[in-house]
C-alpha positions, 0 to 999 in steps of 0.5 A: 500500500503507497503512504499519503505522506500528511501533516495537520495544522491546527492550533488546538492541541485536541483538534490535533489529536482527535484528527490523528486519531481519525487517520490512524483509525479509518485512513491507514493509508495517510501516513501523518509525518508532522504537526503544525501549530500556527502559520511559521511552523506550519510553512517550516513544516511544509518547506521542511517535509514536503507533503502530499496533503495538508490538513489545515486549519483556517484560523490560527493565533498568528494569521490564517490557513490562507498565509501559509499557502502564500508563504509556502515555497512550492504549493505542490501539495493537496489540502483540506481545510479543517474549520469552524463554520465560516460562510465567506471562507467557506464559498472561497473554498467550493468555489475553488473546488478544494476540500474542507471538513467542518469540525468537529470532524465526522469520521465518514466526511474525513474518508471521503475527503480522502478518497476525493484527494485520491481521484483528483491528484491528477486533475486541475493543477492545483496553482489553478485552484488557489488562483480561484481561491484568492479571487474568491476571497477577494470577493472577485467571483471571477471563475469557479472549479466545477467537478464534472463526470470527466474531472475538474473543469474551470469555468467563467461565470460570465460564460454560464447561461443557467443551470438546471436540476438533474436528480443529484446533479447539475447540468451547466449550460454555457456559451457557445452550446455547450453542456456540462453534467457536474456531480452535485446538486443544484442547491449547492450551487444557490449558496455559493454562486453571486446572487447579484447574477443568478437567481433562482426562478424555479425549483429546477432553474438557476439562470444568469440574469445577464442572459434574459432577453425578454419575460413574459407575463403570466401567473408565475410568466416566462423568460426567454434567454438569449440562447432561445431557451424558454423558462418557466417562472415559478409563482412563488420566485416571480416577485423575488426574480423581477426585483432582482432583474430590475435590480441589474438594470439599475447598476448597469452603466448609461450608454451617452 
């Protein structure tokens, strides 16, 4: 059996060992070589051993996970984020499509954020991932990662037309006719895309506002976006869909 070669990074002595303990227990093939307690040891740690994964924690006494991997000599290294609840890092991270666990760690979660280590080592390169990251937590939703049947694919969300529900997938509609079935549910992608520019218009629709051409009155009413697709609105979205689209209007330059 090849060894992940690990190291954990949380300031909490019990995080620490109530992970390492995890590891040994469910993930015998994540062999844990180091422990990091903040930001300077952990970048020592990491430059020092070089890992294949990292577990790390955002929040520490002296800066946050995201230091270290700015400060890191070569990022050629997986992580999963160990945290606390934090929406805004949080939306970075599934923007980013790299890992988290929240905490306290759930044993099954931790095996499976292994395994996906495992089947994404040969995916996105992994600079491309905390490209997206950084842009995310600069709050420039510029790209987002997105786990397809075939791998990871980075796409622009000017170039996504909506999306619709399929079962516990999503298929994504992009520019140019082309079509991407993603491996999670529509609902995911409602918390983490802009809501400045997709609204939810019904059970089964998410669209990019920027793409409505016209809407067509009615109980609920219709939209018909620029790619001729015609969408049903849903009674109970209409009012939320045309505030949000008029909201969009009103932020759009005057053409002089």
């Amino acid at each position: 059996m090849t060894m992940i070669k690990a190291i954990i990074v949380d300031d909490e002595m019990k995080s620490q060992s109530s992970l390492f303990k995890l590891l040994e227990r469910f993930c015998p093939d994540v062999e844990v070589i180091g422990f990091a307690c903040n930001v300077q040891t952990a970048v020592e740690l990491i430059n020092l051993e070089k890992p294949e994964l990292v577990f790390l924690d955002i929040s520490m006494p002296d800066g946050d996970g995201f230091e270290v991997l700015e400060q890191v000599n070569s990022r050629d290294f997986e992580v999963i984020f160990t945290t606390a609840y934090n929406e805004y890092a949080l939306k970075a991270i599934q923007f980013s499509a790299l890992h988290y666990l929240l905490k306290p760690v759930n044993y099954t979660e931790l095996k499976e954020a292994v395994e996906r280590f495992k089947n994404s080592k040969k995916d996105i390169n992994l600079e491309e991932k905390f490209k997206v990251l950084y842009d995310s937590l600069k709050n420039e939703h510029k790209k987002i990662i997105l786990p397809t049947t075939n791998g990871l694919r980075m796409v622009e969300l000017n170039n996504i037309i909506r999306c619709e529900a399929n079962g516990s997938y999503t298929d994504f509609f992009l520019e140019e006719r082309e079509d991407l079935m993603v491996s999670k549910p529509l609902a995911n992608f409602m918390d983490i895309l802009p809501e400045h520019l997709f609204c939810r218009v019904h059970s089964k629709h998410l669209v990019n506002l920027n793409f409505v051409d016209q809407y067509i009155k009615g109980r609920g009413g219709r939209i018909i976006l620029n790619d001729g697709k015609e969408i049903e609105v849903s009674e109970g979205k209409k009012k939320e869909f045309l505030e949000r689209l008029k909201q969009l209007a009103h932020s759009l330059p005057d053409k002089k």
